[in-house]
Structures are given as structure tokens and as C-alpha cells.
C-alpha positions, 0 to 999 in steps of 0.5 A, a space after each residue: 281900440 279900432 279897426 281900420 277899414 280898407 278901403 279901394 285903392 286908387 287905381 280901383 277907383 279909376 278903372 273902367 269896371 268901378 265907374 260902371 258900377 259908380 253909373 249903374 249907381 243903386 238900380 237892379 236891373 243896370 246893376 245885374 247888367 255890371 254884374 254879367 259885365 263882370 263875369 265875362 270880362 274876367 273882373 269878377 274876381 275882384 274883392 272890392 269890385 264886388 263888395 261895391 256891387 252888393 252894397 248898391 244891390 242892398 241899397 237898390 232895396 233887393 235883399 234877396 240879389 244881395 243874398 244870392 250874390 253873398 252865397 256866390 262869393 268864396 272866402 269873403 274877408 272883414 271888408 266885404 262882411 262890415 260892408 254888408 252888415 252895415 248896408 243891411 243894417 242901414 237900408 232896413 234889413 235889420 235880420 239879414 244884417 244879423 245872420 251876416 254878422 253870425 256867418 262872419 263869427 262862424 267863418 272866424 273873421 275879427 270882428 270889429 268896431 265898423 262890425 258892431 256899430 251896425 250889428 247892434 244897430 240893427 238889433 236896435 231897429 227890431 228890439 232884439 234884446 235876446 240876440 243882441 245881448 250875446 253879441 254884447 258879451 262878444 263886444 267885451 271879448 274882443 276888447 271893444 267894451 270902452 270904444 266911444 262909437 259901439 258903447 253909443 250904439 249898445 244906449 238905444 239898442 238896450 232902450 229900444 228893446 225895453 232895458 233902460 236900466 244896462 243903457 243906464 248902466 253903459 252910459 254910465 260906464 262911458 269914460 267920455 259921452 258924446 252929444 249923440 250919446 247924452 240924446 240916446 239916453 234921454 231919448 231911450 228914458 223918453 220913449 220907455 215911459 220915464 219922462 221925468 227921468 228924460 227931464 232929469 238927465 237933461 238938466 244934468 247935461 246943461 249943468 255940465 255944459 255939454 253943447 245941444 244939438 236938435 236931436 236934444 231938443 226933439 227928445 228933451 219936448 216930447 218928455 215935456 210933452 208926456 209930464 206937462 211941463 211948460 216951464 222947461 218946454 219954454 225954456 228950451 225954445 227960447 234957447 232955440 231962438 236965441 241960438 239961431 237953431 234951424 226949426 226944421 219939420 221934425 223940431 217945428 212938429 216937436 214944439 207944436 206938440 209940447 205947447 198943445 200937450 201943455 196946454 198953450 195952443 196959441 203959442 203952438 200955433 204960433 210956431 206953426 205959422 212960422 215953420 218954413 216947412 210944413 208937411 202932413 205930420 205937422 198939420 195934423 199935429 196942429 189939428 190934433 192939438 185944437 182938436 184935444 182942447 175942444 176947438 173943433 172950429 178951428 180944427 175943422 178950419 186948419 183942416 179945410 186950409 190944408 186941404 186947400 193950401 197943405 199937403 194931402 191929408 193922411 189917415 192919422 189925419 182923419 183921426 185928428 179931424 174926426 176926433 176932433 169934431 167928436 169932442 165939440 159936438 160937430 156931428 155934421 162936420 163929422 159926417 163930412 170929414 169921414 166922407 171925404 176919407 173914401 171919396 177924395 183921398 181913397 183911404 180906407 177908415 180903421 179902427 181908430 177912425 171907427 171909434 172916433 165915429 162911434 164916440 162923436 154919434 154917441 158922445 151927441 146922442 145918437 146912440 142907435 145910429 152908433 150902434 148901427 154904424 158897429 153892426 155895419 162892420 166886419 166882425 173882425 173890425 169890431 175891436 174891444 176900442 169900439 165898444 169902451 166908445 159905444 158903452 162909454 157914450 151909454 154912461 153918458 146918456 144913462 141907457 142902462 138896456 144898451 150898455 149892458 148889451 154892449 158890455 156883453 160883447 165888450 166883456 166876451 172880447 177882453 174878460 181880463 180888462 178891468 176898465 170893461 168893469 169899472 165902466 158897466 159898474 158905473 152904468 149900472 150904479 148911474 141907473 141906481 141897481 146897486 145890486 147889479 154893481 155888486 154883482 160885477 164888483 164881485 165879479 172883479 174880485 174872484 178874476 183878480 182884477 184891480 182898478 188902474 191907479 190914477 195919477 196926477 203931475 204938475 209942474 212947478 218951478 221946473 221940476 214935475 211933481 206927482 200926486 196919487 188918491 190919498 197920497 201922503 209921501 209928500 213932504 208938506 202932506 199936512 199943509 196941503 190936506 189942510 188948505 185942499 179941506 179950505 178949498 172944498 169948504 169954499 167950494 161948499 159955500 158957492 154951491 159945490 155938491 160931491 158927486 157921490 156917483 164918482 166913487 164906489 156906491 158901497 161906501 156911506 155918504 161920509 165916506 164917499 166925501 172922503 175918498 173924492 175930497 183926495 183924488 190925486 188932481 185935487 191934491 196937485 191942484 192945492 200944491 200948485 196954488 200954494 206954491 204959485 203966485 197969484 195969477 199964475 196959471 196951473 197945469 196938471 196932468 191926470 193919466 186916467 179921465 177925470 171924474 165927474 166930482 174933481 170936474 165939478 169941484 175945480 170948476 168952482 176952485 177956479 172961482 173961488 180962487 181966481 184962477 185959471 186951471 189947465 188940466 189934461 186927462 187921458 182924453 182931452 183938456 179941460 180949462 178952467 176959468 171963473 166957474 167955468 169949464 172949456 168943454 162946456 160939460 161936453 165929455 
């Protein structure tokens, strides 16, 4: 059921007064001029002619004219009211749109389709769950449950605002699925964290021949992205390709990301040098992306180049430059690039360009310039980020005074974070006070606090597989416990030693062997190499930082095996190759 919009008439559209207005276009001030215009020539009291001034007054961005020239209209009908809610809606003034729509419900004019589109729109834009659901119920009311336009609209609004399961359930009951429909799903799975869901339903929508458009494309990589999964990130390029898809920014920038994400930077850069148009978020993608997997020469390089040839760079930007230099040692480029911010650019570093800064002086042991550069701070700028980098780079080092003052104030600031804990255990455990490990693992214990659960996904023949600590809800469990035990014993053989400091310090030696042996990346490791053919890279992703212990050992599977091994942990890539690692051991 729709409702059909009215529209101006003919001679409306001819008379003097709309082509002024049409002139005025969506300026305030020529807009005001029209309006005065319209109340002394008597024309003021054209609905339409009016209605036409309040969306050009919404788009010229001044709400507060919209709102005070609503509040002098009387009687304003359906047309005025959806033209209203739609134009707020669309130019960002999402809540004015709502309380338009609540004046038209309180004024008891019909509602309809037009109304709810961009009601529930805005809705959408600021993840109002509470508010939009009962003007869900009044979508069913009026009879406009199975209406193809507002159904399209309730999928992201219920997405965005974190209920993924009724945008399943109003996709689900669609009786016919537009292509805009299909990417608010896979979207809406993608952007709540369920990627392998995303992946999923992308599959189905390919199975049932529904035709892509590059909304499919930008949604469907960036689960790619999340799960590692290359094969099916190819995949889609090559459609792309083969296709003639037009791989503007926003899609060039999708695939830059997949490709680094996935651990094929070449490719990635590859992609960037044959984007027509490249604007500051595609640059940074691509530092970013050298920058995760330890190049910091070319990401300093790309930098330069932009600077040089590219847009200017923007605070995200820095982050990527900085993050970079921190994760190759390039202290002095470091120091340069951080620099530059202030004095080429004006921008003013945040806390992500704090930590970064933190992280790259400690990561190379300057830890009192690192902590240093922290009581040089604001106290309001010395957030919990700041310190994890500080008491992370005291681990690294194995300065146990430094890291337990740090934990001080890291602990003062987030006492529920059981990271902060785990974190000062191992600093103690690194320095051998098993005691004090005690202390802080009792400590856990009486707060109730409990280690994040690791996790690793790999990919194999398109489909994303995931491995957890001990995991045995495999199908094949026994034969890959059985070739990851050959592993390791080959592993032995060339020289590998357990880190023993990787696991909890009250354990026996036996025991402790035990638990790191089936660390979820080590069992995905076995799957892969059992179910891939020799030569064949494997991929995995570790949603926590890897340990010591699995670094050491797939050093030396990669040698004993003969393969390359890409692993992306929460905060950069590793590759493995002939014993050897791409972060020189530098993390």
C-alpha cells in the first residue's frame, strides 16, 4: 500500500514567486529575502510555495529557520509534514525529524510510506532503538508492514541500533528483497561484528543470482577484512574486474583494506596504483597497511609521496605514519613525522597519536623519554591507552620498578580491565616475583575478573573456520591434535624451547607445555596445513596478540614444514618464512 505524494502543479511551478524561490536556491540569507517577499505579496498563504521554502531552509543547514517557520504555518497537511521529515532526515537533523513526525501523529494526519522511510531513517542515523521500535508498531498499524521501501528501511535501522536479529527477522519476512535490501543485511551483520554471518548470506545472495551492485562489494570486503578471508576477497575482485565495476574511491579503499587485512600488501598496492582517484582516506589506508605488516620504509615513503603529490594528510593519517614508524624501530622518522602534525599541517595530536608516540619510544627503549613525554600531558590527556603502551613496553624491557608505577595509575584509572592485570602478572612473572603474580592473580579473582578468550580464524576453500585454547568442537579434533603434537616434536627436534613465561606461572613444567602446545593459532595452524596443499600460503587471524611461545613455535613450523605462515594478531602481522619472522622479533 503507498501513498502517493502531491505534488506542485503546473502553473505553480511557472509562477514568478516559485522561480524565486528555485533562485534563492539553499541560501539563508536570499532565502529570508523570499520569505519577506512572500508575506507582502500576499503569497504566504500558499501551501506548497511554503513547504518549498522549509526544505531549502533545512537544506541550507539552518534548522532553527526550519523550525520557526514550521511553528508559523497552521494546519500544515501530509505534504508539508513528509516533506519536512524527509529533508531533516536527509541533511543530518535526525531528532528534529522525529519530533516532526510525533507533531504529525499528535495532529492526526496519515502517515505514510514517504512518512516512514525517512522517519525510520532517521532513527537509523543516531541508533535510536527505543524510539524507532514503537514507530515500527505504527508501521504495522497503518498497514505498511509488507511495503517493499519501509521493510528496506526497519533492516539498517534495526542494524545500526545493535539488533541484528528483528533486521534478520524483517528480512526474513520480505516477500521480495531488493539489492539494497540484501547489502543492508550483510552490512548490518558486517558492521555488528558477525562477519562470518556477512560472508554467509553473501554466498546465499550469489547462490540465488541476485545482481551485485558496489554497495555488495564495499560491505561483503570488509567482512573479508574482519575474517582474513582472501580467498573470497579475490574472488569478488575478479568479479569486479570482469564485470567492468567502476572502482571509484570508496570500493578502491574497500580493497586496499582487504588485501592488507589479509595479508597481501603487494596486491593492495597494486590496486592503489590504478585507482584513478585517490583522496586522503585511500592514502592512509595504504600506510596503514604497510605500516601493520612492519614496513615502515615504505610507509614513510608512500608518506613522503603524498605529501609531495597527494592530498593533505589528516589526523588519522598521523596515526598510521606514527603507528607505523613504531612498529619498524623508526624512532627519528618518528620524531619527524610527529613534528610536522603542528608545524605543517596545524593539527593538534590526540590520544591515538599520544599512544603511538609512547609505543614507538618504549617499544625501542627509551623508556624514561616515554614516560617523560606522559607527564608532559594534561591530566585529562592521560587516558588508560596511554599507560597499557607505557606498562606494555616495561614487559618488553623487563623494568619491573617502572612497570609497577605505571600499573599504578593504569590500575587507579580502569580497576575493572582485567587486561591492566594480566599485563602487571606478566611483568612481575618476567622478573621472577612469583609471589607478587600471586598477589595480583588473587586480586583478579576476588573482582571477578576473568582473561578475554583468544581466538583464531582461518580460511580454507572459502569458508572461515574458528579455533579457541583447547578447542575440541572440531569435527577432525583428534587428527589435528595428533599432527599439531608431530609438529611440535619437529618442532623440538630443530631446537624449538616452550616459553613457559606465556602461560600461568602457578602451572608445573608438564603442564604449562600442555597449555601452550593448544593455543588456538597453533591448532588453526595444523588445520591449514592439513587441509592445504603444499605451497599454499596459510592465513590466520588471532583476535588477541599473540604469545611469545606460538611466535617462537611457528617460527620453526614454518621451517620444518616449509611453509609461509601470515598471521594477523590484534596489533600487527607477522610472516613467517624458513624459521623466520617479518617482525624481526621487534613486538
Amino acid at each position: 500500500m503507498e501513498t502517493k505524494q502531491l505534488q506542485p502543479t503546473q502553473s505553480l511551478w511557472h509562477s514568478p514567486a516559485y522561480q524565486v524561490l528555485l533562485r534563492a536556491g539553499p541560501r539563508l540569507k536570499p532565502l529570508q529575502q523570499v520569505h519577506a517577499h512572500l508575506i507582502v505579496s500576499g503569497s504566504y498563504r500558499s501551501r506548497a510555495l511554503l513547504t518549498k521554502l522549509l526544505t531549502l531552509a533545512c537544506t541550507a543547514g539552518s534548522i532553527l529557520y526550519t523550525r520557526q517557520l514550521y511553528l508559523s504555518i497552521t494546519n500544515p497537511d501530509s505534504f508539508l509534514f513528509n516533506a519536512l521529515i524527509r529533508a531533516s532526515s536527509k541533511f543530518g537533523f535526525s531528532r528534529d525529524a522525529i519530533l516532526f513526525y510525533r507533531r504529525m501523529v499528535t495532529a492526526s494526519i496519515p502517515q505514510s510510506n514517504y512518512t516512514f522511510t525517512a522517519v525510520i531513517k532517521a532513527c537509523a542515523d543516531i541508533s535510536a532503538l527505543r524510539i524507532g521500535r514503537p514507530i515500527h508498531s505504527h508501521v504495522l498499524v497503518r498497514g505498511y508492514g509488507s511495503d517493499l521501501f519501509v521493510q528496506a528501511a526497519l533492516i539498517p535501522f534495526y542494524a545500526r541500533s545493535g539488533d541484528v536479529v528483528e533486521a534478520k527477522n524483517v528480512f526474513d519476512r520480505m516477500p521480495e528483497r531488493t539489492v539494497i535490501a540484501w547489502n543492508s543485511m550483510i552490512s548490518g551483520y558486517e558492521q555488528n561484528g558477525f562477519a562470518k554471518e556477512a560472508a554467509g548470506l553473501f554466498y546465499r545472495m550469489r547462490e540465488l543470482g541476485v545482481e551485485f551492485d558496489s554497495a555488495t562489494f564495499v560491505s561483503v570486503l570488509s567482512a573479508c577484512s574482519q575474517l582474513g578471508a582472501l580467498d573470497l576477497g579475490c574472488w569478488v575482485h575478479d568479479y569486479i574486474v570482469n564485470k567492468s565495476f567502476d572502482v571509484n574511491v570508496v570500493l578502491g579503499t574497500s580493497l586496499i583494506n582487504m588485501y592488507t587485512k589479509c595479508g597481501n600488501v603487494s596486491k593492495a598496492r597494486e590496486v592503489f596504483d590504478e585507482m584513478n582517484d585517490r583522496n586522503v582516506v585511500a592514502w592512509t589506508a595504504m600506510i596503514s597497511g604497510y605500516g601493520m605488516h612492519g614496513y615502515g620504509r615504505e610507509a614513510i615513503e608512500l608518506f613522503r609521496l603524498m605529501r609531495n603529490r597527494g592530498p593533505p594528510p589528516n589526523g588519522i593519517t598521523f596515526v598510521a605514519v606514527l603507528s607505523a614508524c613504531a612498529h619498524a624501530g623508526l624512532v627519528h622518522e618518528g620524531r619527524k613525522a610527529y613534528a610536522r602534525m603542528r608545524q605543517d599541517y596545524g593539527l593538534v595530536p590526540g590520544l591515538e597519536h599520544h599512544v603511538c608516540m609512547v609505543d614507538m619510544l618504549g617499544r625501542a627503549g627509551f623508556l624514561n623519554e616515554a614516560f617523560r613525554y606522559i607527564n608532559d600531558l594534561k591530566r585529562e590527556e592521560q587516558a588508560p591507552a596511554v599507560w597499557t603502551a607505557m606498562l606494555g613496553a616495561c614487559k618488553m624491557h623487563k623494568k619491573l620498578d617502572l612497570g609497577v608505577q605505571v600499573a599504578e595509575h593504569l590500575l587507579a584509572a580502569e580497576p575493572g580491565n582485567p587486561s591492566h592485570y594480566v599485563l602487571l602478572s606478566n611483568v612481575y612473572a618476567l622478573a621472577g616475583q612469583m609471589d607478587r603474580v600471586e598477589t595480583v592473580r588473587d586480586m583478579m579473582i576476588r573482582k571477578g575478573l576473568k582473561k578475554q578468550v583468544g581466538y583464531s580464524i582461518i580460511e580454507v576453500g572459502q569458508k572461515s573456520y574458528l579455533f579457541s585454547m583447547g578447542d575440541r568442537s572440531h569435527p577432525e579434533t583428534t587428527e589435528i591434535y595428533n599432527y599439531l603434537d608431530e609438529l611440535m616434536l619437529r618442532s623440538k627436534e630443530a631446537g624449538y624451547v616452550p616459553a613457559s613465561g606465556s602461560v600461568m606461572h602457578e602451572l608445573e613444567e608438564e603442564e604449562r607445555e600442555y597449555a601452550l602446545r593448544y593455543h588456538s593459532e597453533k591448532l588453526a595452524l595444523a588445520f591449514g596445513l592439513m587441509r592445504t596443499t603444499h605451497g599454499m600460503t596459510i592465513r590466520i587471524v588471532k583476535n588477541l596478540r599473540m604469545c611469545e611461545d606460538c611466535h617462537s613455535a611457528i617460527k620453526f613450523i614454518s621451517h620444518t614444514a616449509n611453509r609461509e605462515v601470515i598471521v594477523r594478531d590484534k596489533l600487527r602481522f607477522h610472516h613467517f618464512k624458513n624459521g623466520l619472522c617479518s617482525c624481526q622479533d621487534y613486538w
